[in-house]
C-alpha positions as CSV (number, residue, x, y, z in Angstrom):
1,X,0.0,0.0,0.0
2,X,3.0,2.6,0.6
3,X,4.0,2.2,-3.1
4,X,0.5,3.6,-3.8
5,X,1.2,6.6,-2.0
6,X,4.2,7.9,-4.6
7,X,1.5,6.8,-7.3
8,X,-1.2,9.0,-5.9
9,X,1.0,12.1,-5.2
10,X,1.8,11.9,-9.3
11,X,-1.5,11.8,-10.2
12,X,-2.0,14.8,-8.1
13,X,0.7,16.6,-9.4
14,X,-0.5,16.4,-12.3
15,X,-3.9,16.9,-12.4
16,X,-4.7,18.4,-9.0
17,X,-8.1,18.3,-9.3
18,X,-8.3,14.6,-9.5
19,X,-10.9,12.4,-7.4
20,X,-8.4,9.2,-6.6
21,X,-11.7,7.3,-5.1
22,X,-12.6,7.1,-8.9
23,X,-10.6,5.2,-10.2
24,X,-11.1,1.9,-10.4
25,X,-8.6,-1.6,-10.4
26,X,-8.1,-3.2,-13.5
27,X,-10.4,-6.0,-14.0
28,X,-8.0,-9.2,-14.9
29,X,-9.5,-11.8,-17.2
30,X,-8.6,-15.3,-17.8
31,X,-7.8,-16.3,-20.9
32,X,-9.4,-20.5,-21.7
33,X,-7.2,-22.7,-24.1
34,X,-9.9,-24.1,-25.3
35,X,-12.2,-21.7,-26.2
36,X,-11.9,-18.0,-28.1
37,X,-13.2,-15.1,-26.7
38,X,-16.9,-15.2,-25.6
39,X,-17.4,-18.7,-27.3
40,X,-18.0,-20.6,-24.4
41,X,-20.8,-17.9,-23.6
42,X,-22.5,-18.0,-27.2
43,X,-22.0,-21.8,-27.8
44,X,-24.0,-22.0,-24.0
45,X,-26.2,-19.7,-25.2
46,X,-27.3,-21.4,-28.9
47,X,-27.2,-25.1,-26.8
48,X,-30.0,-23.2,-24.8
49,X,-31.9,-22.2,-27.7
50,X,-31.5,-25.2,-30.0
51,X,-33.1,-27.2,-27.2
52,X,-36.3,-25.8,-27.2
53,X,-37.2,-27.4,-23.9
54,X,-35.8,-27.0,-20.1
55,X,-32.6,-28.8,-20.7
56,X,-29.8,-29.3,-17.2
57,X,-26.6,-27.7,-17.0
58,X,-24.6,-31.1,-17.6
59,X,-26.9,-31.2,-21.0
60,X,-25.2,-27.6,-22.1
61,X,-21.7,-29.1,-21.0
62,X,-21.6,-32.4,-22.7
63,X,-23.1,-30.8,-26.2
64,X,-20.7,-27.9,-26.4
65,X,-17.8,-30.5,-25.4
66,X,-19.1,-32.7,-28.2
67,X,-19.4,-29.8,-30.7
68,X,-15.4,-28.9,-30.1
69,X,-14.4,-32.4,-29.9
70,X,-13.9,-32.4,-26.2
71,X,-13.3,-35.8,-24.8
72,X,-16.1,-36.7,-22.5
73,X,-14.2,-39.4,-20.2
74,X,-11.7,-37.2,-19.4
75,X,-14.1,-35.1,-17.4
76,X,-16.6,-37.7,-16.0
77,X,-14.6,-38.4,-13.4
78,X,-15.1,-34.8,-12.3
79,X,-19.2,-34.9,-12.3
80,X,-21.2,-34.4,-9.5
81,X,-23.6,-36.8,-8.9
């Protein structure tokens, strides 16, 4: 915290008027090496769609894994029953 106290005095020398409680932290994202950016989000999205019906969230899972070639068996092991 006392390195933010150097950081906060430049700010204020340069622009004076300058509301520090403003500022917000950066937001950090991380990055998946399986999917692009947002893909995950629309491929969830059209699975939801497609269905028509009420379908569970393991449904959405397995049919986006099948639809990037995901194996399955590598992640049953992880299910909860």
């Amino acid at each position: 915290m006392g390195d933010l106290v150097h950081l906060d005095a430049t700010l204020k020398l340069f622009s004076p008027q300058i509301d520090l409680g403003t500022i917000k932290r950066k937001q950090y994202r991380r990055y998946s090496r399986i999917f692009k950016q947002g893909e995950c989000h629309r491929l969830s999205l059209d699975a939801l769609r497609n269905a028509g019906i009420r379908i569970s969230t393991a449904a959405v899972a397995e049919g986006i894994m099948l639809l990037k070639d995901i194996p399955i068996e590598q992640y049953e092991q992880c299910a909860i029953a």
